[in-house]
C-alpha positions as CSV (number, residue, x, y, z in Angstrom):
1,X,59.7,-120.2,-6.8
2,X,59.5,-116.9,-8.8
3,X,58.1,-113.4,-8.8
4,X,57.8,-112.0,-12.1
5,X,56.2,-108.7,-12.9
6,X,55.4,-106.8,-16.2
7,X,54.1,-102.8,-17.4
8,X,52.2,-103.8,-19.9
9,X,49.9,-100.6,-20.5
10,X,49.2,-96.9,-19.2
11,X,45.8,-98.8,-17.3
12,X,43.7,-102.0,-17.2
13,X,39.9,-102.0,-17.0
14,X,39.8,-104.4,-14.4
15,X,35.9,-104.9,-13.8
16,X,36.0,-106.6,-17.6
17,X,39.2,-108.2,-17.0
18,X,37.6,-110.0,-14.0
19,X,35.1,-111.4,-15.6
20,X,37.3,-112.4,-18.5
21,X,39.9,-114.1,-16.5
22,X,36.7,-116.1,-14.6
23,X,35.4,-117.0,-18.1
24,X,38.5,-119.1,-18.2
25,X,38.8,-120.7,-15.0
26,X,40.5,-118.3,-13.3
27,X,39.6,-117.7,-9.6
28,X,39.5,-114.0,-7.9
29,X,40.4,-113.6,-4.9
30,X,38.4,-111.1,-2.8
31,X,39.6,-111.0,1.1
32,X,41.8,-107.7,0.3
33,X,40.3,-104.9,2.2
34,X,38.4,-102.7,1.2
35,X,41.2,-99.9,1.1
36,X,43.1,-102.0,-1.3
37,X,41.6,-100.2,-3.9
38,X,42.4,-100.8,-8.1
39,X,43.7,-104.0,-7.8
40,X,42.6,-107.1,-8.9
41,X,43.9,-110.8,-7.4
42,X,43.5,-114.0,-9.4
43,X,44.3,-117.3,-8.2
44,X,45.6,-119.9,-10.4
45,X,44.8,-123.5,-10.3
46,X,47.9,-125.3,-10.9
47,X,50.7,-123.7,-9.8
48,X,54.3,-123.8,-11.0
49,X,56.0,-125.6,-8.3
50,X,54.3,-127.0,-5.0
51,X,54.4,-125.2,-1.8
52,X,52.2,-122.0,-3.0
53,X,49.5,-121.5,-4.7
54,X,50.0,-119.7,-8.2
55,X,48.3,-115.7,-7.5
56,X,48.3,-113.2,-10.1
57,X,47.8,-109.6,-9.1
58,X,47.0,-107.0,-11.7
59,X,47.1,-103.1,-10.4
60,X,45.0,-100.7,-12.6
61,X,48.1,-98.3,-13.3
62,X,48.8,-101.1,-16.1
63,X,51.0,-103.9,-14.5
64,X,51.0,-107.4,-13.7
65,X,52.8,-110.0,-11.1
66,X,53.2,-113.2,-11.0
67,X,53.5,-115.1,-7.7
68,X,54.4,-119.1,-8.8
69,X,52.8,-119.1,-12.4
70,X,53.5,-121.8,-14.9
71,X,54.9,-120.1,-18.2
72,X,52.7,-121.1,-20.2
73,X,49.3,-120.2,-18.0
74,X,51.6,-117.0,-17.5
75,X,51.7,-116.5,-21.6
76,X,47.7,-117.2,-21.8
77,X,46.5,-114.6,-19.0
78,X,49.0,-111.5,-20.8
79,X,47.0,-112.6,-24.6
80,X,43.9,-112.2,-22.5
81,X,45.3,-108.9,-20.6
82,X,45.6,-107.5,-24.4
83,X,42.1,-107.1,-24.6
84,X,41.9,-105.5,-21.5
85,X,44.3,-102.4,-21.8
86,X,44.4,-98.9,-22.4
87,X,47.6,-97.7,-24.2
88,X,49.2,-100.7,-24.9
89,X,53.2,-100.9,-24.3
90,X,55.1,-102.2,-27.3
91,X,55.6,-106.2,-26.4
92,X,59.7,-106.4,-26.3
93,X,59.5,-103.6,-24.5
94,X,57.2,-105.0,-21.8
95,X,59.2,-108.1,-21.5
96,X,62.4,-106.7,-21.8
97,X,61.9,-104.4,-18.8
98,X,60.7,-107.2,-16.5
99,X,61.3,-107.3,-13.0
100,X,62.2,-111.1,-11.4
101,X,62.7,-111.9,-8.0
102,X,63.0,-115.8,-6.1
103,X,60.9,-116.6,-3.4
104,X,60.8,-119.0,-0.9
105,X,58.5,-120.5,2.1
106,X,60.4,-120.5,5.4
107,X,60.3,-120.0,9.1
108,X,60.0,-116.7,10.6
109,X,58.6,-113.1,9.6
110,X,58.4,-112.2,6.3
111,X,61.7,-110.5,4.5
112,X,63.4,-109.5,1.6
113,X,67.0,-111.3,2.5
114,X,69.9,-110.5,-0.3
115,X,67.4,-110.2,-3.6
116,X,65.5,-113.2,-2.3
117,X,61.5,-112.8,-1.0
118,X,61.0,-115.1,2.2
119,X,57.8,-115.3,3.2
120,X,56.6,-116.9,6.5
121,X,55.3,-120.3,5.9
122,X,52.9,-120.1,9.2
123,X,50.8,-117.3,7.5
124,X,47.0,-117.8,6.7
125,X,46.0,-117.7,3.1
126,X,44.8,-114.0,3.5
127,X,47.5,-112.7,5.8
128,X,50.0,-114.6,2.8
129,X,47.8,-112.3,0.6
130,X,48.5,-109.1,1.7
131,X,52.4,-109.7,2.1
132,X,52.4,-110.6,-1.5
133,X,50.5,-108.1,-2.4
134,X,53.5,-105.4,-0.5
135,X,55.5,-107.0,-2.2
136,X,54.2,-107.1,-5.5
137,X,53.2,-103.1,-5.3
138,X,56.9,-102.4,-5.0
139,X,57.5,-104.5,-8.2
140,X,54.5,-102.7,-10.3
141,X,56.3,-99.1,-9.5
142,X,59.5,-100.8,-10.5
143,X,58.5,-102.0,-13.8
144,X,56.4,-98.7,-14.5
145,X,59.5,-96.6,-13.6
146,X,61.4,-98.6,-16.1
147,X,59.0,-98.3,-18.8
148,X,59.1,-94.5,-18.6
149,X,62.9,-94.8,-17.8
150,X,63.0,-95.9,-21.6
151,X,60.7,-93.8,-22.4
152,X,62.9,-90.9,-21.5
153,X,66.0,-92.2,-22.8
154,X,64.2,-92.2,-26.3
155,X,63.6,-89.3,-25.8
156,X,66.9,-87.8,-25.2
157,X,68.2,-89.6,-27.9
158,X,66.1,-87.6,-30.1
159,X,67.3,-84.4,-29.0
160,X,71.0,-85.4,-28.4
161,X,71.9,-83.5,-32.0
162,X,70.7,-79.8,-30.7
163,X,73.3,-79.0,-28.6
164,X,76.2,-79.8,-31.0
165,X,74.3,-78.1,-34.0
166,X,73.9,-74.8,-31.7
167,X,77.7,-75.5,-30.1
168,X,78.8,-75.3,-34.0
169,X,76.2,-72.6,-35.3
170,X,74.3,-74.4,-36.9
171,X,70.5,-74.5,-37.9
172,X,68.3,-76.5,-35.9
173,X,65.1,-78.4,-37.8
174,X,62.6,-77.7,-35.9
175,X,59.6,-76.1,-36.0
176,X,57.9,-74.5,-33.0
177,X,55.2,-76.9,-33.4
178,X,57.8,-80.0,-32.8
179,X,59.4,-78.3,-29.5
180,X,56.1,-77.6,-28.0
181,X,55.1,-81.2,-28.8
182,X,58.5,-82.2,-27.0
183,X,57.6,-80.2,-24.2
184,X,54.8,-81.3,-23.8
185,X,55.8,-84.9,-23.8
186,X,58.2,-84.0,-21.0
187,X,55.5,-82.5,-18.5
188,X,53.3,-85.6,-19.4
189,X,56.4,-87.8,-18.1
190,X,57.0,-85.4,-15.2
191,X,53.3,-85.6,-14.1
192,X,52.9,-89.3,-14.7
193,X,56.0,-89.8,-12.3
194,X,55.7,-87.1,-9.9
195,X,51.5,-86.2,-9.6
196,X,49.8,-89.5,-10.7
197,X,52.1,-92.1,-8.6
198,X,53.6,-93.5,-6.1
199,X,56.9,-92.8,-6.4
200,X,57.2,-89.9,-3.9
201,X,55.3,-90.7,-0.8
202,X,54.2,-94.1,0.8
203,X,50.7,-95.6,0.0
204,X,48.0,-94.6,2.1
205,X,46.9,-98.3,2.9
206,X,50.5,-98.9,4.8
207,X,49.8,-96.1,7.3
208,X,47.9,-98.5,9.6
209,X,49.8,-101.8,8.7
210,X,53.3,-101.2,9.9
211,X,54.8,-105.0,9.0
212,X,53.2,-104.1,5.3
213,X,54.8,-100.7,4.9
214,X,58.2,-102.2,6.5
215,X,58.0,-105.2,3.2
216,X,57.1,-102.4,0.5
217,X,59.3,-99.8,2.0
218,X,62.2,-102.4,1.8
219,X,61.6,-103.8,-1.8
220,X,61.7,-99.9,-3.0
221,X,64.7,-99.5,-1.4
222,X,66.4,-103.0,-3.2
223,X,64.7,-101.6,-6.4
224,X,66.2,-98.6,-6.3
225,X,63.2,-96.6,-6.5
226,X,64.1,-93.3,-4.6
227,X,67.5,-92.4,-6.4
228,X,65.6,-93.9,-10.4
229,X,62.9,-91.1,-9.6
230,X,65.6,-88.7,-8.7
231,X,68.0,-89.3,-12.0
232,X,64.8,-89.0,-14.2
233,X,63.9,-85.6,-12.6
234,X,67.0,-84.8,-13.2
235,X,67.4,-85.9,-16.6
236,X,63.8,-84.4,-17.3
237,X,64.7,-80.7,-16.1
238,X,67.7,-81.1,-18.4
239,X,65.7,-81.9,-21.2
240,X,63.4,-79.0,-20.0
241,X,65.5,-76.4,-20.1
242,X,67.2,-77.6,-23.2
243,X,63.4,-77.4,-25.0
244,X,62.7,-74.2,-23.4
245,X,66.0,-72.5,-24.9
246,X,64.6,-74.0,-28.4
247,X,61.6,-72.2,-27.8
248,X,62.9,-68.9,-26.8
249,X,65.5,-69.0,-30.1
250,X,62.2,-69.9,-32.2
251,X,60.2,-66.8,-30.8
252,X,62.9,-64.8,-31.1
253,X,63.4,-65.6,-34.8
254,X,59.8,-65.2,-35.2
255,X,59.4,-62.3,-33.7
256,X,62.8,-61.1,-35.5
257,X,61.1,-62.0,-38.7
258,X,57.9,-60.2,-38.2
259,X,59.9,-57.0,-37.2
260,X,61.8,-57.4,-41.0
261,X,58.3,-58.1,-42.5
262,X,57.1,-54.7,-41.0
263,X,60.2,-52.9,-42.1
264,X,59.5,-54.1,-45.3
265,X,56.3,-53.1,-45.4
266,X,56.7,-49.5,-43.9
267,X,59.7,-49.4,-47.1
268,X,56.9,-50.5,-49.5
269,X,54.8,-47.6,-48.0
270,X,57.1,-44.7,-48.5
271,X,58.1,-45.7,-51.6
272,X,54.6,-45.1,-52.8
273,X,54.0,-42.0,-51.3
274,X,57.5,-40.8,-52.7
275,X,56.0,-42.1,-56.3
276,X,52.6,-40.1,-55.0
277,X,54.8,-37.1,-54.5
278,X,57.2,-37.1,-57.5
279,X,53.8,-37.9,-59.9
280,X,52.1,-34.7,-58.3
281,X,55.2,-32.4,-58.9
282,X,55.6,-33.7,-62.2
């Protein structure tokens, strides 16, 4: 069977989503606790392969995971999603940086074993829940780290001319308006990752559930998630300092400018009270 997770958007409204996705026959499911907050789980009525019922969970940071969807149920729910969104992704994007993992039902406790999710086929339906939903919180930070991975890269590739033209003495077109712009994009990217997720510390609602935090705390790791956070900070206080040495050269030149412009000026003055002067001797 297969996991499948998208970023679609910056944020879902989820309350309208609910009701949307119910509207269609759609089923939520509602024994999370109640500290599982901004999350949404919908169950699925015919499932892709036997052996598990099809569960969708949608997390209000703007991604989606599929636990044992159909393709085409799977296709119907994201045109649904659309209307649901709040800064929409660009759609190859979304489906481009996809995150897939198999799963399987088996004896024993719950793992991630060599890329492969094995969950424990004595669970409960609720207890089956929660590990899926460990699971598929990992995934969401995965595909949202990849969506601003690309982000960034698009970024750099914007700005990849600057140091060569300065290298070679060359004039840079930009205006101080477009590097303030680019800095601000960059502390947007650096907040998103490092103020406004989960990137950095382990969710509050593991604290008390150690077999939970062990499954999500595992799935990071396989995903890479510690050493992608740490490349893009990287990357980011690159870029940083790159846009603040753009900024500096552009006040300087202003400021070089306005020194000329008053020079000027002052030249302008004493050349009329030298006319002044000359007319009164004459």
């Amino acid at each position: 069977m297969h996991c499948t997770a998208f970023a679609t958007a910056d944020e879902y409204h989820l309350g309208n989503l609910s009701q949307d996705l119910a509207s269609h026959g759609y089923v939520e499911v509602t024994s999370l606790p109640r500290d599982a907050a901004n999350i949404l789980v919908m169950g699925v009525e015919n499932s892709a392969k036997e052996g598990d019922p099809g569960t969708i969970f949608f997390f209000r940071e703007g991604a989606a995971v599929f636990w044992n969807v159909k393709d085409k149920t799977m296709k119907h729910v994201m045109q649904v999603l659309e209307k649901h969104e709040i800064q929409p992704y660009e759609i190859a994007l979304v489906h481009w940086e996809n995150e897939e993992l198999n799963y399987i039902k088996t004896e024993g406790q719950s793992k991630l074993h060599r890329g492969e999710i094995r969950l424990n086929s004595e669970l409960d339906l609720d207890d089956a829940i929660l590990e899926k939903f460990a699971f598929s919180n990992a995934l969401c930070l995965s595909v949202k780290l990849a969506i601003w991975e690309a982000s960034l890269d698009k970024f750099v590739e914007s700005i990849q001319s600057i140091p060569e033209a300065l290298k070679a003495g060359k004039k840079v077109k930009l205006s101080h308006e477009e590097v303030m712009q680019k800095m601000g994009e960059l502390f947007a990217l650096r907040h998103r990752i490092n103020l406004s997720s989960d990137f950095l510390i382990t969710p509050d609602f593991y604290w008390d559930r150690e077999n939970l935090e062990e499954l999500y705390d595992k799935t990071c790791q396989f995903l890479s998630i510690a050493r992608r956070v740490k490349v893009m900070n990287e990357k980011l206080q690159h870029c940083m300092e790159l846009t603040d040495l753009m900024r500096n050269h552009l006040t300087e030149k202003r400021a070089l400018r306005l020194e000329w412009m008053i020079v000027i000026l002052i030249t302008i003055e004493v050349m009329f009270e030298l006319g002044r002067v000359f007319f009164l001797i004459k």
